[in-house]
N, C-alpha and C positions, 0 to 999 in steps of 0.2 A: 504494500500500500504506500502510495505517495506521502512524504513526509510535508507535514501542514506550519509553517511558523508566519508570526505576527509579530510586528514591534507596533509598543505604546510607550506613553509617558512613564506607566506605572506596570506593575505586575500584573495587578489584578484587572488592567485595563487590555491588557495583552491575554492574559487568558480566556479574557469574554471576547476581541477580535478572534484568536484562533476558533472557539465555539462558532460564531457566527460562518466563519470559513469552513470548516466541518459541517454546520447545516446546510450551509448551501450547496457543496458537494455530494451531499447526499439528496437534494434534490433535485441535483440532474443541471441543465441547461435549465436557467431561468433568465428574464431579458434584463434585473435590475440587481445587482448583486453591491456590497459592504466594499469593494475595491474600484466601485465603479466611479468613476469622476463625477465632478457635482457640474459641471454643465452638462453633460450626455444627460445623467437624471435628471436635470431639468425639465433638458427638451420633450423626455417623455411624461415629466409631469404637466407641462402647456398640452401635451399633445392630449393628454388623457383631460382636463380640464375644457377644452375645445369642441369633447362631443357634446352633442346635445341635450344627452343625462345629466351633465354635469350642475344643473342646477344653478351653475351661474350668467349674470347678466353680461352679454357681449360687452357693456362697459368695465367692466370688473376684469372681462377675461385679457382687454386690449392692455387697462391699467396692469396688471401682471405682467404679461408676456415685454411692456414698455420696461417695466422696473428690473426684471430679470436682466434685460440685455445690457442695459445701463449702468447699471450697478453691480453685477452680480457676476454676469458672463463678460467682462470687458479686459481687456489688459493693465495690470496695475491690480485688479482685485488678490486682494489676499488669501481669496479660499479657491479662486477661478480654477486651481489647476487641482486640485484636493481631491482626495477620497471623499465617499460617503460618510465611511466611518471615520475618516481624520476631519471632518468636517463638523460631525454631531459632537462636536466638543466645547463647553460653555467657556472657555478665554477665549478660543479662535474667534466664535461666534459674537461676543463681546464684544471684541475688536475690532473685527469687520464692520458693527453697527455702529461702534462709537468713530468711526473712521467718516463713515456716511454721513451721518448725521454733524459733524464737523464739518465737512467740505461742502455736503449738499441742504442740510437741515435736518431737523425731526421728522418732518413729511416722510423726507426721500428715505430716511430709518425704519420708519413704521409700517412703511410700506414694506422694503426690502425682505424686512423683519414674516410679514407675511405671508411672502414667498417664498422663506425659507422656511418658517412651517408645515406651508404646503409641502414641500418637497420630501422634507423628511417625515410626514404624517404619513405621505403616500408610501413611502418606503417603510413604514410600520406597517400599513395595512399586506404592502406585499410579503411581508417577514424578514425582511433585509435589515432591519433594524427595528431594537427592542424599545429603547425609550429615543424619547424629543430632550436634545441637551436645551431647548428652546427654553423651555418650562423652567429652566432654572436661574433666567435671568429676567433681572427687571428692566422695567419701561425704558429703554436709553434713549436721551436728549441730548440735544446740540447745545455744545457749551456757549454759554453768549456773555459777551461783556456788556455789560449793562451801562446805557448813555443815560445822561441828565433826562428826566421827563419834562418835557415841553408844558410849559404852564400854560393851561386853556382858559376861554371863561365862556363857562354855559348862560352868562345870562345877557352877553350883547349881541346884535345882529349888525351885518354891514345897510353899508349906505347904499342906497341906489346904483352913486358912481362908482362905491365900492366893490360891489358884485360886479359892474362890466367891468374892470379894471381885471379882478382873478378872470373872469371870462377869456378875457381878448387877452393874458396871460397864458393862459392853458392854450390857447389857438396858436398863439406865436411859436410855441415850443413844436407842432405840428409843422411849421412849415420849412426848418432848417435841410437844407439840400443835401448836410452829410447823413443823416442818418437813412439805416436798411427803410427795406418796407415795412419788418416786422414791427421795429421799433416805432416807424410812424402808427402802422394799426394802433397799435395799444396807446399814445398820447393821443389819436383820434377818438377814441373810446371815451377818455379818460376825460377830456373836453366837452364831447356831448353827453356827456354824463351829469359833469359839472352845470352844466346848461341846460340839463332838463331838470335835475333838481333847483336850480335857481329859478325858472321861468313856472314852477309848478307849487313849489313848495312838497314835493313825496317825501316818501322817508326812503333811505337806501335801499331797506329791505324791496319794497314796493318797485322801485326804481329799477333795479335790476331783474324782479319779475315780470317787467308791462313787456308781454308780445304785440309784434307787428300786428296782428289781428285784433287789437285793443283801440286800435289808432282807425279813427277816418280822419285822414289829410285834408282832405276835402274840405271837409266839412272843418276842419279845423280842432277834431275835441278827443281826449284818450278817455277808456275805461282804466280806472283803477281799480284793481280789485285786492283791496286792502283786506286784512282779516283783524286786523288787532282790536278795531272797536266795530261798534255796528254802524257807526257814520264813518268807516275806512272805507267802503265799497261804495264807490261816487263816478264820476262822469266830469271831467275838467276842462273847459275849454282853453285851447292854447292860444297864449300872444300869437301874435304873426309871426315876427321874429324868429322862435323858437318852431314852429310848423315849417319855414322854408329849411332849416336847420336840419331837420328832421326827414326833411324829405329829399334834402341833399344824402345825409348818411343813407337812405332807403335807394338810392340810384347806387350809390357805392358797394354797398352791402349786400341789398338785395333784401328782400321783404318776408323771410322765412324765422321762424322760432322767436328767441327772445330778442328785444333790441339791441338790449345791453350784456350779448352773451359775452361767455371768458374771450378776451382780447389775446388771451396766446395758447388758442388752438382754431388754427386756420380751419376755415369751412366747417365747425361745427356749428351751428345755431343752437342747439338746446342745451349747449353745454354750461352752468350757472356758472358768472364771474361770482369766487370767493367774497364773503364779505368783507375778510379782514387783509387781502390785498384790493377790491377795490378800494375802500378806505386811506389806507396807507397809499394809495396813486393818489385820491381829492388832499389827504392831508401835507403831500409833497408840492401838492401846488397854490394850497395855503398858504407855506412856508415860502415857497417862489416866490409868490407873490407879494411876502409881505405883512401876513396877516399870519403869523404863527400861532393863534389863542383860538382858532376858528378851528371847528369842527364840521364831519358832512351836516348836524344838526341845524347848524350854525344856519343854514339855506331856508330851512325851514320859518327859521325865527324871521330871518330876514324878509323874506315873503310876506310873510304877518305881518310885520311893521310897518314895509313900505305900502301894501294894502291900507293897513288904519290911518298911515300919516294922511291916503290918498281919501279918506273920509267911508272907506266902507263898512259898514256894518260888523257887528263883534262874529255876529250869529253867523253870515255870509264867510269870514275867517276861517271861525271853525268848520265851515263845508269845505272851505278850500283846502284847510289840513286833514282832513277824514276825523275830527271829533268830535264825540256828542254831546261834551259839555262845554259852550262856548264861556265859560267861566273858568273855566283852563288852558281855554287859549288865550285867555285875559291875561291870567296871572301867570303863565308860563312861558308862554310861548313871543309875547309881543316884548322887543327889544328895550330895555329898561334905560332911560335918560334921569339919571338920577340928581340933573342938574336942570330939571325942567320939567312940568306937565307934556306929554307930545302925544295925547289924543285927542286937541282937537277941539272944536266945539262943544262936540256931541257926548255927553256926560253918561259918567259909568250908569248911573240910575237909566236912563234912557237905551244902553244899550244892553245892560243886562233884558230890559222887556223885550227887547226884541231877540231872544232867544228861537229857536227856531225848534220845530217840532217836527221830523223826519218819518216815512213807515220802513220799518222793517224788512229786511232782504230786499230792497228793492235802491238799486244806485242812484245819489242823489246828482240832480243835476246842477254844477257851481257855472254862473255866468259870469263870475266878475275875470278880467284876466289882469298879470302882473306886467305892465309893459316896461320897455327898454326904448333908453333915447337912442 
């Protein structure tokens, strides 16, 4: 009989590889064996994951097979050239994720992390290996050095000329000659983003749900369909400004899925832009521009404000924002001058009466719009 050895770290690490090498010779030709390279098992764990059984969604499966090649199968990887069983080992694996997640982030970790899983789960189920070294390590995160936090202030809104000012800020950064296409996509985005929450007053969330099918151009008006109150789900009509705007991006783009899908993945439309890098794209252009205290909220307030200075209604406000109590778009929402009264003639007694009274499930229609000089 052919004589069987293994080397490990450890003895008893070395005796359980030989066992594994003795079971699998005693069962013959198998396709996934304990010496098999961890890309080969890969490919056949993508490939087994790909049928149709597999119970996962074609997005899940692309995200995989994406994270595998990139991180995983690439040159420079740490485990790329490994056994299976020099592989299911919890310091290699460690390292490999604290490596990742250093260079590419916790995302590209977490992910990675899940692919590795898979792979060696599959190789449990086929008998090629006993346990997941996975299971024995925790959460690993991208070490970050931590910058000064940016002082904000949640209770001012911009000026009129203020908002066009970030406006025609974020546009200018769109038109420089050196950069890719890529990078124009995503400051194009990041622009009419910025400008449809200023011209509407949405909230982010809302903003980067409104599909093209929400919008008549035409007619000038979007559906919102808000879920956070029951005065979210409204009907807005747009400045003008902001509809040619809109219907430039709709020539460019093309009129499928969401408006405001992820800017860095070409040709998908229903793919959702993050919230917390859209975000961090409006708060970089706060900063650009000048106004580092300002938040995407900040749009919201501003709306509000420049509405009330403009003498409209409290009640009519709060349909423009999707709330039901326009006695907290009073006190929260409208830009605070704390060096002056600036509502106006029309006194809080008079506009609390004209509260507005809405029915249920049914989108209210807002006719006031925010214009731009």
């Amino acid at each position: 009989m052919k004589e069987v050895s293994r080397f490990a770290a450890t003895k008893r690490a070395a005796i359980q590889a030989v066992g594994e090498a003795l079971a699998e010779r005693d069962r013959g030709h198998v396709e996934m064996t304990s010496g098999m390279k961890l890309a080969a098992a890969g490919e056949l764990w993508l490939a087994q994951i790909r049928r149709t059984d597999s119970g996962l969604s074609a997005r899940t499966i692309l995200d995989y097979g994406r994270t595998f090649a990139r991180y995983i199968d690439v040159p420079g990887s740490s485990i790329r050239g490994l056994t299976l069983a020099q592989v299911n080992d919890p310091q290699r694996l460690r390292t490999f994720l604290q490596t990742v997640a250093d260079k590419h982030g916790t995302g590209a970790s977490k992910m990675s992390r899940s692919v590795l899983s898979g792979i060696l789960a599959f190789a449990i189920d086929n008998g090629t290996l006993t346990t997941n070294a996975l299971r024995q390590i925790r959460a690993v995160k991208a070490q970050v050095v931590k910058t000064p936090v940016r002082e904000r202030d949640t209770t001012r809104a911009l000026t009129k000329d203020e908002r066009d000012h970030v406006i025609a800020y974020a546009d200018k950064l769109t038109l420089s000659e050196t950069i890719n296409p890529r990078t124009r996509r995503k400051r194009e985005a990041v622009a009419d983003l910025m400008a449809f929450m200023a011209g509407t007053g949405v909230r982010i969330n809302e903003a980067r749900a409104v599909r093209w099918d929400d919008f008549d151009l035409e007619a000038g008006t979007v559906h919102v369909r808000g879920t956070k109150t029951r005065g979210s789900d409204r009907r807005l009509n747009l400045p003008s400004w902001l509809t040619e705007r809109l219907k430039a991006r709709a020539e460019r783009l093309g009129t499928d899925g969401l408006v405001f899908s992820s800017p860095h993945h070409l040709n998908e439309p229903e793919r959702v832009w993050d919230q917390s890098n859209s975000a961090k794209a409006l708060a970089r252009i706060f900063i650009g521009s000048g106004f580092p205290w300002a938040t995407p909220h900040t749009l919201r307030r501003t709306v509000a404000t420049i509405l009330d200075q403009s003498g409209v209604p409290i009640a009519k406000i709060a349909d423009q924002l999707g709330h039901t109590d326009p006695a907290m778009t009073a006190r929260v929402y409208l830009g605070r001058d704390l060096m002056g009264f600036t509502w106006g003639a029309t006194s809080w007694a008079t506009r609390r009466r004209s509260r507005r009274t809405s029915d249920a499930g049914t989108p209210k229609q807002v006719t006031i719009q925010v214009t731009r000089a």
